[in-house]
C-alpha positions in Angstrom: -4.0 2.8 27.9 -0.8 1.9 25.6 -0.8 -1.3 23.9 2.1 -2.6 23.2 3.3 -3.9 20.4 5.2 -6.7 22.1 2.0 -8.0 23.1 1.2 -11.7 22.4 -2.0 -11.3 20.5 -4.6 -8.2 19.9 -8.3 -8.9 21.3 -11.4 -7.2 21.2 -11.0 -5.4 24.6 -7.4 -4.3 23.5 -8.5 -2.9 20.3 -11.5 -1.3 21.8 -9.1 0.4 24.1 -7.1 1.3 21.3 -9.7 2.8 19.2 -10.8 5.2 21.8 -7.2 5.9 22.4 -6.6 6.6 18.7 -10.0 9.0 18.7 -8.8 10.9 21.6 -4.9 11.3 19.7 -7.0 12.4 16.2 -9.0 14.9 17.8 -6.4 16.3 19.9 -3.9 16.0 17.0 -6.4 17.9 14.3 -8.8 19.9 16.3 -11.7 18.0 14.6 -13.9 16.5 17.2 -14.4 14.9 20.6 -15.0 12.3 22.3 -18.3 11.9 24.3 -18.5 11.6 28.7 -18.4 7.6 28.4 -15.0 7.4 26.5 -17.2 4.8 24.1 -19.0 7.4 21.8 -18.4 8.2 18.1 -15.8 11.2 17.5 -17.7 14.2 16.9 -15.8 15.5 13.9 -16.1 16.7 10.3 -15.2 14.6 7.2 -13.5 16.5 4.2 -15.8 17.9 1.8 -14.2 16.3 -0.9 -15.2 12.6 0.4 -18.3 11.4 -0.9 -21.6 11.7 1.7 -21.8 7.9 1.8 -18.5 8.3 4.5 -21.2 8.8 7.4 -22.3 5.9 7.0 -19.1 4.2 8.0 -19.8 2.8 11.6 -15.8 1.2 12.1 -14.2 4.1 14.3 -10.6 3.7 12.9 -12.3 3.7 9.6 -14.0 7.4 10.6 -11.2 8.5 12.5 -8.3 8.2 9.8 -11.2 9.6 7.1 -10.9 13.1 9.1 -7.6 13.3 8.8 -7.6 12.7 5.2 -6.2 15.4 3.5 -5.2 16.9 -0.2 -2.1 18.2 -0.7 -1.1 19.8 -3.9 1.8 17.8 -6.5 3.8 19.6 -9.4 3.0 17.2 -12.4 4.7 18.1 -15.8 6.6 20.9 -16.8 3.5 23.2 -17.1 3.4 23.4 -13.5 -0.6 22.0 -13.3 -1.1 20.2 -9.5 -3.1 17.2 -8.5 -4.6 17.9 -5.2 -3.4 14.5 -3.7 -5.0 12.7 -1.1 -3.1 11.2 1.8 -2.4 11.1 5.6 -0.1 13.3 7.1 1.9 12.8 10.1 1.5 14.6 13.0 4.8 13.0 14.6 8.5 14.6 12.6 11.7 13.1 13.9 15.2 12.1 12.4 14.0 8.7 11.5 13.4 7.9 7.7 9.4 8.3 7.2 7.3 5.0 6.1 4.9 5.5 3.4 2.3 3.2 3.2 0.8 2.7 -0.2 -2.7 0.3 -1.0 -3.5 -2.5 -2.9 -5.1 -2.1 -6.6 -8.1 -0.4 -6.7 -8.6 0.8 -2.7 -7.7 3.7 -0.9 -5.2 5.2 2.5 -8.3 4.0 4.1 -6.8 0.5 3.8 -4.8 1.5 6.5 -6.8 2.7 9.6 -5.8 -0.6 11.6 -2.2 -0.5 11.9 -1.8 3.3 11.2 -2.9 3.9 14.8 0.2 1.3 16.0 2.8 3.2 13.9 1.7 6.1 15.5 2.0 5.0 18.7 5.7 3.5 18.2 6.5 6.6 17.2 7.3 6.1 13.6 6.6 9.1 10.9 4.3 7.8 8.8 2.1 9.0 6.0 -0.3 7.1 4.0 -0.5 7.9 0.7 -3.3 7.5 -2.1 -1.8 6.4 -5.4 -2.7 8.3 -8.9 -5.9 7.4 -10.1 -7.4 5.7 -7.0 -8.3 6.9 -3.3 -9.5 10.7 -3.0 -7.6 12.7 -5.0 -9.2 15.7 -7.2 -8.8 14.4 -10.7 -11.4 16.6 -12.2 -9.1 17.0 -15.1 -8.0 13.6 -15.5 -4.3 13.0 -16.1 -2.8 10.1 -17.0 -3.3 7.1 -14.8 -0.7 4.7 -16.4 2.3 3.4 -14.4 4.8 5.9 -15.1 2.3 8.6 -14.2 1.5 6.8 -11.3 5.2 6.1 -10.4 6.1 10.1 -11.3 3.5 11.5 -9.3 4.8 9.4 -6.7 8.0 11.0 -6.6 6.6 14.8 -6.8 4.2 13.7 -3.9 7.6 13.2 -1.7 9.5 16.2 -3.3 6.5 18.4 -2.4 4.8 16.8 0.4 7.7 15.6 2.7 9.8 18.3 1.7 6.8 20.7 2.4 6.1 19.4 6.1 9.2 21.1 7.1 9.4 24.1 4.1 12.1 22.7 3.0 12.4 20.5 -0.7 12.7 17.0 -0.2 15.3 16.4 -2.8 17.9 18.9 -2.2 17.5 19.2 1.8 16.1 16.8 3.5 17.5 13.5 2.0 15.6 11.0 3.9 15.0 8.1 1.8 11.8 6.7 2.8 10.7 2.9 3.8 8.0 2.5 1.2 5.5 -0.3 2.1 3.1 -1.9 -0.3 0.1 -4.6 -0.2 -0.6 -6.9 -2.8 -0.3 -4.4 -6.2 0.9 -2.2 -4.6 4.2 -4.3 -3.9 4.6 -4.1 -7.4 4.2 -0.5 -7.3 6.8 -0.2 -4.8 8.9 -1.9 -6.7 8.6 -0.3 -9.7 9.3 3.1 -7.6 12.1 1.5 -5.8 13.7 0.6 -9.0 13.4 4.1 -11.2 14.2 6.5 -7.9 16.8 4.3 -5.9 17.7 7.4 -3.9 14.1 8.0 -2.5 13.9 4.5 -1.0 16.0 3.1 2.0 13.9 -0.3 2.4 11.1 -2.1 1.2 8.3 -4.0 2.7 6.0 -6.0 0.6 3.0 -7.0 2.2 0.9 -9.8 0.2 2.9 -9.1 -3.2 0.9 -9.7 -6.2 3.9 -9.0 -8.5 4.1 -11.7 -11.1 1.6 -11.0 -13.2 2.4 -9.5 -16.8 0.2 -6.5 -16.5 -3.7 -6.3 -17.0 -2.9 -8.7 -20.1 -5.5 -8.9 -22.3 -7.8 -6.5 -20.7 -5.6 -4.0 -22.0 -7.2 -4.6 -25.7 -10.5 -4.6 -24.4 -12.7 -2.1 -26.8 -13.3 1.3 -24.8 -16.9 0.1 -23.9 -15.8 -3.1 -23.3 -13.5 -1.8 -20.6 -15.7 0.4 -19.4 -18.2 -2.3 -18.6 -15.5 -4.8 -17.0 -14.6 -1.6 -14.4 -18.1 -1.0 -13.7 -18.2 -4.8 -12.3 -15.8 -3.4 -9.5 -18.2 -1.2 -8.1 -20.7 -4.3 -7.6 -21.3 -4.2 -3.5 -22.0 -8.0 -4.3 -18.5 -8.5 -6.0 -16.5 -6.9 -3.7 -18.6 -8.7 -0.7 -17.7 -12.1 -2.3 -14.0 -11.2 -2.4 -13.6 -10.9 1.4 -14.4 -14.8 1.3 -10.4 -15.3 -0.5 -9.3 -12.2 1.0 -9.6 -12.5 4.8 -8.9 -15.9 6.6 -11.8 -15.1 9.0 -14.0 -12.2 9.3 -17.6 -11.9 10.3 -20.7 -10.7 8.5 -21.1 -7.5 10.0 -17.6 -6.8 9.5 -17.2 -7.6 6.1 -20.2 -5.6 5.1 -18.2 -2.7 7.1 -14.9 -3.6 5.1 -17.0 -3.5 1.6 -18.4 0.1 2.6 -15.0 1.7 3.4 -13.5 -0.4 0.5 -16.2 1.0 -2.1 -16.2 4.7 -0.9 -13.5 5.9 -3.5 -15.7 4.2 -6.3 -18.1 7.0 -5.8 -16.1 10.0 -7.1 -17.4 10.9 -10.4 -13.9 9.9 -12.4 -12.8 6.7 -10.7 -14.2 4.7 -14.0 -12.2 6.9 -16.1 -9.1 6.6 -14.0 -9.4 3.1 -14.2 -10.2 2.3 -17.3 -7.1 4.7 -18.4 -4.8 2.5 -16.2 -6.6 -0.6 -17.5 -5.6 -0.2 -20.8 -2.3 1.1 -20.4 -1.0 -2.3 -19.6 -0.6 -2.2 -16.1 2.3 -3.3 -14.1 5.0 -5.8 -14.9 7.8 -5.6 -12.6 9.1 -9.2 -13.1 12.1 -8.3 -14.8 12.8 -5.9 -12.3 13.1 -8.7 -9.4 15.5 -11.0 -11.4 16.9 -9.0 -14.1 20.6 -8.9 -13.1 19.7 -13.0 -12.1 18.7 -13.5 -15.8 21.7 -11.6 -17.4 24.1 -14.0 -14.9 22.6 -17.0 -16.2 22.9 -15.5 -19.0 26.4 -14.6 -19.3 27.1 -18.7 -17.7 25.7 -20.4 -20.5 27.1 -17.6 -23.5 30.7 -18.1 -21.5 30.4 -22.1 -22.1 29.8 -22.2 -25.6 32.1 -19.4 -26.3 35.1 -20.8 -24.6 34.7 -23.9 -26.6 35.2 -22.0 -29.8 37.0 -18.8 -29.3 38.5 -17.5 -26.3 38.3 -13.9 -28.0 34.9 -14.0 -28.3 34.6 -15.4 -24.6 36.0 -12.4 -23.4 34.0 -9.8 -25.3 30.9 -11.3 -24.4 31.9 -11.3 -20.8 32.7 -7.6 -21.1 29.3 -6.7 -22.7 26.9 -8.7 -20.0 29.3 -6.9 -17.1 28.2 -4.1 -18.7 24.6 -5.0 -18.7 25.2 -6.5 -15.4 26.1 -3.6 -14.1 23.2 -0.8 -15.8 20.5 -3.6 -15.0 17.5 -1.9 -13.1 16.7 -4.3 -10.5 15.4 -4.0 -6.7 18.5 -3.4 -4.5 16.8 -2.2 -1.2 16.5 -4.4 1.7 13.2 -6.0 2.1 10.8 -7.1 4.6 8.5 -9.9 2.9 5.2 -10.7 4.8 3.0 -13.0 4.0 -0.2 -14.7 5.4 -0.2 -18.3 5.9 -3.9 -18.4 4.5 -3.3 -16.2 1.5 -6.1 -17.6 -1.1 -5.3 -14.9 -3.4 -1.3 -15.1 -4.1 0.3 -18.6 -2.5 3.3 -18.3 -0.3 5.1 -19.9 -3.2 5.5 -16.6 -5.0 6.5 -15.5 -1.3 9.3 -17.5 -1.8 10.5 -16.8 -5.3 10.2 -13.4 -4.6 12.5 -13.6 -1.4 14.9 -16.0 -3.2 15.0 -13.8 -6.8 15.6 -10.8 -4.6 19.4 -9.5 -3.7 18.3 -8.9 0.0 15.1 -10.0 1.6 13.7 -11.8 4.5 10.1 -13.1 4.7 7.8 -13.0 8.0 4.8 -15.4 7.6 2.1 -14.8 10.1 -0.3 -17.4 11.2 -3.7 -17.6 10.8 -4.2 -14.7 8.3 -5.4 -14.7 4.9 -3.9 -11.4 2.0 -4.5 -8.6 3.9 -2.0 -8.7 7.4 -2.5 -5.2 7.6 -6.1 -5.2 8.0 -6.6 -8.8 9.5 -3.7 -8.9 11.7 -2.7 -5.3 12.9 0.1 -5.6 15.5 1.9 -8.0 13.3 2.0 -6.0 10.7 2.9 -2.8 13.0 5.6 -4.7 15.1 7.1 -6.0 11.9 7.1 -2.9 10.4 8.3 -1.1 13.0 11.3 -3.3 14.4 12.4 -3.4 10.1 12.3 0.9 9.9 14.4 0.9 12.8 17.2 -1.8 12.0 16.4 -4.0 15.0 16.2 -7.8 13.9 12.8 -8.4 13.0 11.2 -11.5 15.2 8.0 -12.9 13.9 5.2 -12.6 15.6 2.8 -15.7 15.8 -1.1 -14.6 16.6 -2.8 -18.3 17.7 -6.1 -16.3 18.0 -7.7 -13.9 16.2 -10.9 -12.0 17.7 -12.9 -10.4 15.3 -14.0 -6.8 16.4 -17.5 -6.7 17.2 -19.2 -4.5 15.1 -23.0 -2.4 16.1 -26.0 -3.8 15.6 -26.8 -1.2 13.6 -23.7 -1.6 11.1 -24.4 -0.8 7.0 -26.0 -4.1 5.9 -27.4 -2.9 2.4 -26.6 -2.4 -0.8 -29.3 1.0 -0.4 -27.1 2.5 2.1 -24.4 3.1 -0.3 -26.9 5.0 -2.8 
């Protein structure tokens, strides 16, 4: 069974479909696992080594299914020629088409993912998910540097090496496929931030949820070493991140946000997550504002300089006008086309900043989808998907309005404790 991503709405029987269709696709794809006589069994296979233990206890099967195909691939960082063994997930499908790389919010993992990976798959897009430094799976037994443009640079090596790789062939010098890079809530602002330093790697942008505004970690950044340590320790709280699914998801069950917290938690477990984090913590963060609106600002700018010049020197009107043309002209600013989509229920950025964002932006139209809280890609799957997949390809993106949304129904016997993750 195919769903479609034309259909009107996704429901449990659909995505139960679905789910076993996407086991059968994984196994077949990687050689990991079956399925069992009835179709409704658990896929047989192996998690990587390298993911923590707690993994098996993950009962969502997309969840499972996208863990075993999770794997490291190695990045060039620095001129000494050292590699991160990256986490990510590859593509089985290789076409013409630009790929779309899907990055994760703050703090989470390509696990964030498993509900609309499957529909990208199945409308035939290339498309990898990708863990960002310092977070999700990666080796980082010898820590590197988890600020932005470490982040942002390893980024880049991950397509040079990875995409490149898929076909033996460098990214940069052969292949020249600029991608369609798609980020969810921080992540936005990491895809901006990308977008802006490596134009030529980035045909479009869609911004899912963009958190985006804020000046960095702020004054977390000053925090005392212990001090920060102890503030990233409260994001491994099971109860904390529990809590958050109450502003993060417009409606989700009990069962399934116990589920969501599990998966959500299982990079936390590697032994140098704090470290990462705290080292990105105090680096300052992300500020990308004046990479939305800089050549905005310097217009504005150059109006109200023009004005009061004129009125006193025409000579100095026109060198002023030179040097912001200038400016104008060297500004770093976001220059892609870009999809905006936002859920009408967002609790955790307003559709305000959805807005600004599309209005501070050169070129960008926003998709608001009903019923949906932050997280479209998780809450409302074949949105997301149909969106995403109508934008890669150039078609005229229609938005998609869900009435109804059916949350999955989860075992009986799903992870309801705080002990199971121990």
């Amino acid at each position: 069974m195919a769903l479609s991503l034309v259909s009107p709405a996704i429901g449990v029987d659909d995505l139960g479909n679905l789910r076993r269709d996407f086991r059968v696709f994984s196994c077949r794809a990687h050689g990991n696992g079956s399925v069992n006589g009835n179709g409704d069994g658990d896929v047989d296979g192996v998690f990587p080594s390298f993911l923590p233990k707690q993994v098996e206890r993950i009962k969502d099967p997309l969840a499972r299914s996208l863990a075993q195909r999770i794997q490291r691939l190695p990045v060039q960082i620095g001129a000494s020629g050292n590699c991160i063994m990256s986490s990510c997930v590859k593509s089985v499908i290789q076409n013409n088409s630009n790929p779309v790389v899907l990055l994760h919010c703050f703090d989470s993992s390509c696990l964030e993912w498993r509900c609309t990976y499957p529909l990208l798959e199945e409308a035939g897009l290339e498309a990898w998910a990708v863990d960002v430094l310092g977070w999700g799976f990666s080796d980082l037994e010898r820590l590197p540097p988890c600020d932005v443009a470490s982040k942002r640079h390893h980024l880049y090596q991950w397509m040079f090496w990875s995409l490149g790789g898929c076909m033996l062939l460098l990214w940069k010098s052969h292949i020249k496929r600029p991608v369609i890079l798609v980020g969810p809530s921080l992540g936005a602002a990491v895809a901006i931030d990308f977008a802006v330093n490596y134009p030529e790697a980035v045909e479009k942008l869609v911004l899912i949820g963009a958190s985006v505004y804020a000046e960095g970690t702020g004054n977390l950044s000053r925090l005392a070493r212990p001090l920060a340590y102890a503030a990233v320790s409260l994001l491994r709280s099971f109860p904390l991140r529990l809590c958050s699914n109450l502003l993060t998801y417009k409606s989700i069950s009990l069962a399934m946000s116990l589920d969501c917290t599990n998966v959500g938690l299982l990079h936390c477990l590697l032994p140098w997550w704090k470290d990462a984090t705290v080292n990105f913590m105090i680096s300052g963060g992300y500020n990308v504002i004046t990479q939305i609106k800089q050549i905005l600002r310097c217009l504005l700018k150059k109006e109200g300089l023009l004005l009061r010049a004129i009125s006193k020197n025409i000579m100095a009107a026109q060198e002023i006008s030179l040097k912001l043309d200038s400016k104008i002209l060297s500004a770093q600013e976001v220059k892609q086309k870009t999809l905006i989509i936002w859920g009408e229920h967002d609790q955790i950025v307003s559709n305000k900043v959805a807005m600004r964002l599309q209005h501070e932006l050169q070129d960008a139209i926003m998709h608001q989808i009903p019923d949906c809280g932050h997280l479209p890609h998780i809450e409302k799957p074949n949105s997301v998907a149909k969106l995403i997949a109508d934008f890669a390809r150039g078609d005229r993106c229609q938005e998609v309005h869900f009435n109804h949304f059916n949350p999955v129904k989860r075992p009986n016997f799903v992870v309801e404790s705080i002990a199971d993750l121990n």
